[in-house]
C-alpha positions as CSV (number, residue, x, y, z in Angstrom):
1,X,-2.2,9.5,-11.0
2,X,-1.6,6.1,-12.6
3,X,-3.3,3.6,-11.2
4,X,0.0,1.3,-11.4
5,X,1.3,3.6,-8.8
6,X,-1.7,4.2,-6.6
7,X,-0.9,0.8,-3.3
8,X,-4.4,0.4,-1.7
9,X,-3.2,-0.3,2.0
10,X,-4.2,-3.8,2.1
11,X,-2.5,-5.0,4.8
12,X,0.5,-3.3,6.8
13,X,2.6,-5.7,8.9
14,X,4.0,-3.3,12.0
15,X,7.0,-4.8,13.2
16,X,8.6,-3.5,16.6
């Protein structure tokens, strides 16, 4: 898995 592709979930704005 290339590390390009791997998004760490950093911050995840949950709109209604």
């Amino acid at each position: 898995v290339p590390a390009a592709d791997f998004q760490p979930p950093l911050f995840t704005p949950e709109l209604p």
